[in-house]
TIMI-795844 format. One record per residue: residue in three letters; x, y negated, z of N, C-alpha, C, O in turn. Coordinates in steps of 0.1 Angstrom, whole numbers, plus 5000, padded with zeros to 4 digits. Layout:
N
AlaXYZXYZXYZXYZ ...
END
This chain:
394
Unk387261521318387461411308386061371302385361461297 Unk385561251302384061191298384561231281385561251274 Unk382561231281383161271265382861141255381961061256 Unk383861151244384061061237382961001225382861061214 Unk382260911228381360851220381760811207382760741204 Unk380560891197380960921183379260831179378060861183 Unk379760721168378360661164377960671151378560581146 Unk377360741140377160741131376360631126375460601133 Unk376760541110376160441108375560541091376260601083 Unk374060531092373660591079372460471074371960371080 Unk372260531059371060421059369560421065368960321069 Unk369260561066368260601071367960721075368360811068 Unk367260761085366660921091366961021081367861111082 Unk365861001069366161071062367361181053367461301051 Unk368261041050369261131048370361151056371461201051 Unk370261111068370861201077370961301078371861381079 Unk369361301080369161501085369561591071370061701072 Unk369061521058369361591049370761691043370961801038 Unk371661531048373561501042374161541055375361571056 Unk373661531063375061491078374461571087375461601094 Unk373561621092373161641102374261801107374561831118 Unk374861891094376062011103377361911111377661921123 Unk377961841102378961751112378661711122379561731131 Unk377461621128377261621135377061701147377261691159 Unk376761811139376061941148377961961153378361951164 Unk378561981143379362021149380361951156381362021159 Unk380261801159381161711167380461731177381161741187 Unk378861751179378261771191379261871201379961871211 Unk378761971192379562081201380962121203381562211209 Unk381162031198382961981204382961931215383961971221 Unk381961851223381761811229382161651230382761591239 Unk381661581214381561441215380361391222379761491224 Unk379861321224378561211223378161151213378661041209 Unk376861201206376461151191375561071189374261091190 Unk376060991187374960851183374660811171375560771164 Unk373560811166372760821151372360671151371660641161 Unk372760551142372460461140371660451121372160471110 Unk370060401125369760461110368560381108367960371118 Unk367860281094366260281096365560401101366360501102 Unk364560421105363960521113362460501104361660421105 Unk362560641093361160671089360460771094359360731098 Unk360560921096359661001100360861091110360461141121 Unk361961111107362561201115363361141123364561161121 Unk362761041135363461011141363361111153364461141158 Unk362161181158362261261169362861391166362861491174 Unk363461371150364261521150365661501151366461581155 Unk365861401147367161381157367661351166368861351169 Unk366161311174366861271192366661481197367361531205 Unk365661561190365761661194366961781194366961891199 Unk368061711185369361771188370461741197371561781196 Unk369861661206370761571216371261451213371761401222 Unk371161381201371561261197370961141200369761141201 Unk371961021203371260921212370660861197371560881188 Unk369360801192368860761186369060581186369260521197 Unk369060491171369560351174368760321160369260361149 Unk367660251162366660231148367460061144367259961151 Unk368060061134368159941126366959911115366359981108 Unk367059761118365859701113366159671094365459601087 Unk367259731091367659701074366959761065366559881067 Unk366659691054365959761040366159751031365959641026 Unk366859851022367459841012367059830998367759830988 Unk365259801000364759720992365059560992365159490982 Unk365259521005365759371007366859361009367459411019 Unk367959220996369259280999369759150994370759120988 Unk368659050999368858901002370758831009371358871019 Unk371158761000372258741009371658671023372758631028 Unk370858631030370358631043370058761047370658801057 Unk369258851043368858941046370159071052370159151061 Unk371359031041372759121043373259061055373559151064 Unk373358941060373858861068373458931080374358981087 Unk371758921082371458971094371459121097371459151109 Unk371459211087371559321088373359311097373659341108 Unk374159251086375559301097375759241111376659291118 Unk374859131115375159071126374559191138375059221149 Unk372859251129372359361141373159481142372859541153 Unk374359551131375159611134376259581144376459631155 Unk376859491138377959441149377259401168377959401178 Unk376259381165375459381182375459491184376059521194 Unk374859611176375059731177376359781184376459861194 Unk377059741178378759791180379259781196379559851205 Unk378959671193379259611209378659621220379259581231 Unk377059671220376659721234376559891235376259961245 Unk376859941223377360161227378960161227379460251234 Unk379760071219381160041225381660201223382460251231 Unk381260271211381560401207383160411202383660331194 Unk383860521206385160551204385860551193387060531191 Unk384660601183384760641170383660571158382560601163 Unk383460501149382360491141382360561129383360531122 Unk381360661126381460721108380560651101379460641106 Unk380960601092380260521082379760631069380460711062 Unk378860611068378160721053377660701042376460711041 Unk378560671032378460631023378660491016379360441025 Unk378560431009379360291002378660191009379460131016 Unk377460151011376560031016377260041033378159961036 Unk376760121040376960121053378660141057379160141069 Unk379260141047380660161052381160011045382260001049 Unk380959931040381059781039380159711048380359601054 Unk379259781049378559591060379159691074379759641084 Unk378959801073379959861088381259801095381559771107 Unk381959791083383459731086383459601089384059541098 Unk382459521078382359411077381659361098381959261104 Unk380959451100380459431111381159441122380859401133 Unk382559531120383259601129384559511129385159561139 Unk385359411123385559321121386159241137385359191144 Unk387259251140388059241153387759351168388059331180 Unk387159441160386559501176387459601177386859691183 Unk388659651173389059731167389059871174389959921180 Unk387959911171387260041166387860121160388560051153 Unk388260241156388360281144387660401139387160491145 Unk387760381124386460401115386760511106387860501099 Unk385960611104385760721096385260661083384160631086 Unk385360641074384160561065383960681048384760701039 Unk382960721050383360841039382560781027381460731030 Unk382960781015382860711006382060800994382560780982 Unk380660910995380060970992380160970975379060990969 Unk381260960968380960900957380860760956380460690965 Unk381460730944381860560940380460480936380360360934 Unk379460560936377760480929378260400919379360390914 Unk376660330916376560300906377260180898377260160886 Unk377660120907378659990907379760040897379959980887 Unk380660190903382260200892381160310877381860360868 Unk379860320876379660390864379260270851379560290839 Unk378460120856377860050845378760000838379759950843 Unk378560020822379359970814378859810809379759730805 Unk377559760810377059650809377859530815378959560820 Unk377559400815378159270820378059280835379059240842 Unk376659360840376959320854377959470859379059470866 Unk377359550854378159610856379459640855379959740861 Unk380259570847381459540851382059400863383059400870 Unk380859320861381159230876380859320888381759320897 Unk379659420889379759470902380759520901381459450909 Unk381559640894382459690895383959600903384559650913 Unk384359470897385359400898385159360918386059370926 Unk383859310919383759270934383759410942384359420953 Unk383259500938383659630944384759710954384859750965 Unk385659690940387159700938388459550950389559560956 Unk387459450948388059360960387959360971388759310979 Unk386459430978386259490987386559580994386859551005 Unk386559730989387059830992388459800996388759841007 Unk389259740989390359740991390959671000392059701005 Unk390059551004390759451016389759541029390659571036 Unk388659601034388459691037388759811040388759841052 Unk388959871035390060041033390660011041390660051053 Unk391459921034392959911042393559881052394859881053 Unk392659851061392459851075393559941086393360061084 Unk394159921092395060021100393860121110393960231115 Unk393260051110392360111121390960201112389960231118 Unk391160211101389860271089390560391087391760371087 Unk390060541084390560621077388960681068387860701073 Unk389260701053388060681048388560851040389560901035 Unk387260881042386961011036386761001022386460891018 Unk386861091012386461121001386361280997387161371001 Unk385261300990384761440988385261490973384761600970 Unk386061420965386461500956387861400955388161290961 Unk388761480945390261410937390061350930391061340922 Unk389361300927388961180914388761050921389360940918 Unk387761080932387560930936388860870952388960770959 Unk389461000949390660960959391260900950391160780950 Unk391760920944392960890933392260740921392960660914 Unk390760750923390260600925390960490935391560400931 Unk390760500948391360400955392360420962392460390974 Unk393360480956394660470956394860390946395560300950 Unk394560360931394860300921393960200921393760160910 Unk393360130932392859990937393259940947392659840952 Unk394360020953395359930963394859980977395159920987 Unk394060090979393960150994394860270997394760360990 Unk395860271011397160381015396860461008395760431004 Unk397360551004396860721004397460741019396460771025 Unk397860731021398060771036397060781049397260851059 Unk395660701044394560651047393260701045392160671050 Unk393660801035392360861026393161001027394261041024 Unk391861091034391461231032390661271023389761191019 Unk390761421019389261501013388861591022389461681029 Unk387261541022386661671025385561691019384461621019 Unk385761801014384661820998383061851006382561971007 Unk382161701011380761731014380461711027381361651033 Unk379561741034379361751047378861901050378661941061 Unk378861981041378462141040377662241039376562181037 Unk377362341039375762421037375762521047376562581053 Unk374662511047374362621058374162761053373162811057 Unk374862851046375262991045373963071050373163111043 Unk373963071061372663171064371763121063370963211060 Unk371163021065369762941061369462981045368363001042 Unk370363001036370562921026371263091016372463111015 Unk370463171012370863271009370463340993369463300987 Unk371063410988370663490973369363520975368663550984 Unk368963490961367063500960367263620950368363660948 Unk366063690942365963770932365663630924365263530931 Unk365763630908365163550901363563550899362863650901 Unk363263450896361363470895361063510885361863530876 Unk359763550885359363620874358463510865357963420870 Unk358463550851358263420842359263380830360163450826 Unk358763220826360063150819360463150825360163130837 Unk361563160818363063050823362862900827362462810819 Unk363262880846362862760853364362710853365262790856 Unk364662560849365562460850364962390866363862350869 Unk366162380875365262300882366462160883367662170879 Unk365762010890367161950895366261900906364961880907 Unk367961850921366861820930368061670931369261680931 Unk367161550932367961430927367161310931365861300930 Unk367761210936366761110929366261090919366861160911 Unk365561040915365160980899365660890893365060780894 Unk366860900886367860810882368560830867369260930863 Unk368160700860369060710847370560800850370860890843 Unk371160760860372160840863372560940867373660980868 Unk371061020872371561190875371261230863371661340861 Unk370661160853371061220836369661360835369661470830 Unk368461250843366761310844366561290828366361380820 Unk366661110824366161180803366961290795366461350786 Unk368161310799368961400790367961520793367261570785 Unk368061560803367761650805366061660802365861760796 Unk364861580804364261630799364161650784363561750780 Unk364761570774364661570758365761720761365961750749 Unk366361790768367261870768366162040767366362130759 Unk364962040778364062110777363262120763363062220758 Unk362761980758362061960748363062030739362762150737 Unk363762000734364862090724364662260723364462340714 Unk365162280740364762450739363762490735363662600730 Unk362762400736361162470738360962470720360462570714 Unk361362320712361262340696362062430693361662470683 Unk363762530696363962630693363662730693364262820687 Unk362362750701361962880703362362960717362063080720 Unk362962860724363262940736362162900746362462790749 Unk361362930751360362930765360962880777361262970785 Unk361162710782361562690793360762580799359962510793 Unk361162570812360162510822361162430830362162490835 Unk360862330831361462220839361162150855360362050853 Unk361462160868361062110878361661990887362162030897 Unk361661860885362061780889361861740902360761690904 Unk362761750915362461770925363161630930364261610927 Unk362561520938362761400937362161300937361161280930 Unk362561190947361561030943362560950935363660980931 Unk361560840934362760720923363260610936363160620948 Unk363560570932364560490944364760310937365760260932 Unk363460250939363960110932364860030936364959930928 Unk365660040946366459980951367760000939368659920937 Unk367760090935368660160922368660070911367560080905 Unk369260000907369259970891368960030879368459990869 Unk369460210884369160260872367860400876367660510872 Unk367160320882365860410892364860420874364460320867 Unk364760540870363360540867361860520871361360580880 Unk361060420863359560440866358960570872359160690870 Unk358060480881357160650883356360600871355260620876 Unk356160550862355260530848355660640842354860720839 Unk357160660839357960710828357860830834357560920826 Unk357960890851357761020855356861070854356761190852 Unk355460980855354661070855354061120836353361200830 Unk354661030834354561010821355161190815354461260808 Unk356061210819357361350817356361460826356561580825 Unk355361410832355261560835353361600832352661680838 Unk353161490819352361560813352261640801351261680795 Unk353761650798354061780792353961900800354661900810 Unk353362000799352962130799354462230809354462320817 Unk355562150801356762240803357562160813358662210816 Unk357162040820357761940829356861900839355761850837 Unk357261920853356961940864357261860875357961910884 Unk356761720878357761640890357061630901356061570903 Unk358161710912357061760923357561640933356961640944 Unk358261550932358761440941359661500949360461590947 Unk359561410962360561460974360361600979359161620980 Unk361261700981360961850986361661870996362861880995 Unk360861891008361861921023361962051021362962071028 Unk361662141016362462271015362962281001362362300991 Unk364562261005364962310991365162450989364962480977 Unk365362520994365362710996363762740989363562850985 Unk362862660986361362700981362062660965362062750956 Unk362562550962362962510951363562600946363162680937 Unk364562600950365362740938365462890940366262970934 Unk364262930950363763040947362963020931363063100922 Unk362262900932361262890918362062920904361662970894 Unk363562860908364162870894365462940889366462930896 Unk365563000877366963060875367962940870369162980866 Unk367662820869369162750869369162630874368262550872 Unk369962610881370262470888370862370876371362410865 Unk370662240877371062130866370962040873370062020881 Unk372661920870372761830875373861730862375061710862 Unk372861690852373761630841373761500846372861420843 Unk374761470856375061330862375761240856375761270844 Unk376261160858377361030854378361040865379461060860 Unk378261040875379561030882378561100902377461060906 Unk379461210907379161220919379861210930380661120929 Unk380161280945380461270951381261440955382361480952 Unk380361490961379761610962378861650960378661720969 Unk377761660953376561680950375861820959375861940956 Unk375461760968374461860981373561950973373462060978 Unk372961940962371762020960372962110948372762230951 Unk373562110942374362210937375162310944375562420940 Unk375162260953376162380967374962430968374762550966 Unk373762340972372762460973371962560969371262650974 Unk372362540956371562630946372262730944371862840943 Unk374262670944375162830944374962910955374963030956 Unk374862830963374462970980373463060976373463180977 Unk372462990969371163070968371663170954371163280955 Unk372263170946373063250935372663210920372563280911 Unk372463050922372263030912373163010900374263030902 Unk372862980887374062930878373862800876372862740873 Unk374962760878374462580873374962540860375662620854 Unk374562400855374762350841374562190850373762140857 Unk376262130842376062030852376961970843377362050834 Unk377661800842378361700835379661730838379861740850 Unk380661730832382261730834382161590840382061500832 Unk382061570853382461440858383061460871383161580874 Unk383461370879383961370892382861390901382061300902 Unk382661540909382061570920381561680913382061790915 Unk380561680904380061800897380961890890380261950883 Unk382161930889383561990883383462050893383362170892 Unk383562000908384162080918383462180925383762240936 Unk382362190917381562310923380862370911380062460914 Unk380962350898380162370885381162410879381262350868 Unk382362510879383162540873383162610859382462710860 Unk383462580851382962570837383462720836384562760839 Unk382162830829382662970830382863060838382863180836 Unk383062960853383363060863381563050875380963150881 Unk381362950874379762970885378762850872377662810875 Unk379262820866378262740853378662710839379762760835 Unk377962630832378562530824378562390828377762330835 Unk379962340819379662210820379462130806379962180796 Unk378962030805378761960795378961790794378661700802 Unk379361780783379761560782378461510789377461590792 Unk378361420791377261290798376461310785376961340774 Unk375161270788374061200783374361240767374761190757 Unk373761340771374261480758373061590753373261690746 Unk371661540757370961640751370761730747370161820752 Unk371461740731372261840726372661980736372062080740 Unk373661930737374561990744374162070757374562190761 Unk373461990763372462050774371762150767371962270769 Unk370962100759369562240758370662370755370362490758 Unk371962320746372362460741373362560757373762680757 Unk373362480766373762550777372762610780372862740779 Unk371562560786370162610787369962690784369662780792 Unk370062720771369462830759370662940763370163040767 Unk372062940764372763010763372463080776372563200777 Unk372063010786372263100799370563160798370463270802 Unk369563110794368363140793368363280786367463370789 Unk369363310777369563420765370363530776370463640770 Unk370863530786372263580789371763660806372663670814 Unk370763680809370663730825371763770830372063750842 Unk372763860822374263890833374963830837375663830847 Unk374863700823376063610827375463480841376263430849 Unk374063450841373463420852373763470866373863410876 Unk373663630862373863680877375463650885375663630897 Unk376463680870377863640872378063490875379063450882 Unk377263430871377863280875377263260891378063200898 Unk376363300894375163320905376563340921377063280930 Unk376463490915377563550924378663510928379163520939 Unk379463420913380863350916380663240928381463230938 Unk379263140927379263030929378863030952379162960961 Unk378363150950377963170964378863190975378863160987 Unk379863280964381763300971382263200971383063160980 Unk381763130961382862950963382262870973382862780978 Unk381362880976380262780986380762870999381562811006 Unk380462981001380763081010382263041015382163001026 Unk383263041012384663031010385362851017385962821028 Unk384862761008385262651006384062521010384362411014 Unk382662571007382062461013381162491021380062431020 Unk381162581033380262641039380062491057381062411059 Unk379262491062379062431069379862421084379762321092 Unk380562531087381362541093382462531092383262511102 Unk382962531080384162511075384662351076385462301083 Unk383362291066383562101068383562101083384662081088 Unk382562111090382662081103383562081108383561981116 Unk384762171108386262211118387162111105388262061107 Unk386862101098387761931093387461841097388461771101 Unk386161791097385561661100385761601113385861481115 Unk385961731126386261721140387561731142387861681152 Unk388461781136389961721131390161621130391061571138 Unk389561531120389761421118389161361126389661251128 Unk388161381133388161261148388961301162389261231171 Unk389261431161390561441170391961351168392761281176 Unk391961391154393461291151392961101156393761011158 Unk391861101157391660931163391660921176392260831182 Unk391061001180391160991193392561071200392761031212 Unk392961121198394161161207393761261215394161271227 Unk392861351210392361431224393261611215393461641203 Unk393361691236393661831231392861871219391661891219 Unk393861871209393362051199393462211202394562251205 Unk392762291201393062441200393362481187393062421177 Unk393762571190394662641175393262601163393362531153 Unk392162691169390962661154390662501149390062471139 Unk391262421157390862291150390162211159390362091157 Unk389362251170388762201176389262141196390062211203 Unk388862081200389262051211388762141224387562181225 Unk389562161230389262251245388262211250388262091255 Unk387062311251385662221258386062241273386662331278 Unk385362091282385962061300384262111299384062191308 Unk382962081290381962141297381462161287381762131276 Unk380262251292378962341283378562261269377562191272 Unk378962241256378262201244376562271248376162381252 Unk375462111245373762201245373762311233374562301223 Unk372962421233372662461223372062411213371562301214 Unk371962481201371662451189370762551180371062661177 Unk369562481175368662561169369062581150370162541145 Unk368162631144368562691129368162571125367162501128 Unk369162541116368762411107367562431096367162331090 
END
């Protein structure tokens, strides 16, 4: 049986390899055919070096010209039509609209995972309520597609577009794209203050000011803490912080912005707590990461950050854009090393357990079995007719 052509539509290299590249790994070795459609900044030869056929789109999501959108979906939909892939995954909100939009009588059918609702369902402002409203008309004449089945990583934003008019019948969970467990392991704490780290974009919305006036607080209580902001700003973001304002934050003594960090395993070796006071997430990738490593987190009661930040049980959580509130979790876990190591330990078992990289994988290839119609075996996966290539350590 030829193997079935699987095309991934992402925005770019980058976070591919970052967000996606275990599913892939593991539809590879199912024995799909994986095709990476993406701008192409520096890692493109690391994804043709996992066997994936490589497809550089010319889109920029600094430029987002209604000409500029136009021709982006016309070069996808050409796209579509000369690899004629069995399956298309769409990753994330941008590429899973101009995707569909691209994909539009060829009938395809479409994975489209919806990484979180962005920044469009959080603004309370004028436009932000118009983005929201065109959002919501989209998704929904989209979604609902007979030939779309659209992923979502937490119950919150499922139970979002169900209550905007897309099946449930239509919409799965799968909490993330997953971690790599053995890459990705318990550190000893460092020696020193007490290190806060977050690894994020630079966004009004990952809730970077709370948290640093959250540091500034501990440090006028008397508690000794250190802050590492691991991350670029992203102007394409509405709610993107200056690099004025960053660099600005880390000529305090106690605040540290080391930018983009390709090893996050260096990062939270550096620190004893993970922090992610967001507005609204998906799955949030760098908090699975920090519990593998055994950290404790301090993170926003919102949708995505709940589902891995369990309040008491592997962190705290705290209201939005809460300063307050923050420094005093800070301070409490800064005061408390057992309760650190207890939340540490919980959170590794829950990553270990429920979001481990192998786990998503044997769902995610489920769900492109159920599209394709091909044999399953009992574990989830399809009966290989030939040799999957090997695969090196992520």
């Amino acid at each position: 049986m030829p193997a079935q052509r699987l095309l991934f539509l992402v925005t770019d290299d980058r976070y591919f390899i970052s967000h996606r590249l275990p599913m892939a790994r593991a539809a590879r070795d199912a024995g799909f055919e994986v095709h990476v459609a993406a701008q192409i900044t520096q890692f493109g030869p690391k994804i043709e070096a996992e066997g994936f056929v490589l497809h550089e789109l010319p889109w920029d999501k600094l430029k987002r010209s209604p000409g500029r959108i136009a021709l982006d979906i016309l070069a996808i939909r050409q796209l579509y039509r000369a690899v004629r892939p069995q399956i298309i995954h769409h990753i994330a909100l941008v590429p899973t609209i101009f995707g569909l939009i691209a994909a539009t009588g060829l009938n395809i059918p479409t994975v489209n995972t919806v990484a979180g609702m962005g920044s469009g369902f959080i603004g309370k402002d004028w436009l932000g309520r118009v983005l929201k409203t065109g959002l919501i008309v989209t998704l929904r004449a989209l979604l609902s597609r007979k030939t779309a089945l659209t992923v979502v990583q937490n119950s919150d934003d499922r139970d979002v577009l169900i209550k905007i008019g897309v099946p449930h019948d239509q919409i799965r969970l799968v909490p993330g794209s997953g971690v790599d467990v053995s890459a990705l392991t318990p550190v000893p704490e460092p020696e020193g203050p007490i290190t806060v780290g977050i690894a994020a974009r630079m966004l009004e919305d990952k809730g970077i000011r709370p948290l640093v006036k959250a540091v500034h607080l501990a440090n006028r209580s008397g508690i000794p803490v250190r802050l590492l902001l691991a991350g670029d700003t992203d102007p394409s973001n509405r709610t993107a912080i200056p690099r004025s304002e960053l660099e600005r934050f880390a000529t305090d003594p106690a605040v540290t912005w080391l930018g983009h960090v390709d090893n996050i395993g260096e990062l939270w070796r550096q620190c004893h707590i993970a922090a992610l006071p967001s507005r609204r997430e998906g799955m949030p990738k760098a908090l699975l990461e920090a519990a593998a490593m055994g950290r404790p987190l301090i993170a926003t009661d919102v949708p995505g950050c709940r589902e891995i930040a369990r309040d008491g049980e592997t962190g705290l959580l705290v209201p939005t854009d809460d300063p307050p509130a923050l420094a005093a979790a800070i301070m409490r876990l800064a005061a408390n090393p057992e309760e650190r190591h207890a939340f540490g330990e919980a959170g590794r078992q829950l990553v270990e357990t429920q979001f481990s990289a192998d786990a998503i994988g044997r769902q995610t290839v489920a769900l492109y079995r159920s599209l394709t119609q091909l044999p399953i075996d009992r574990s989830g996966f399809s009966v290989q007719t030939h040799p999957s290539p090997q695969t090196g350590d992520q």
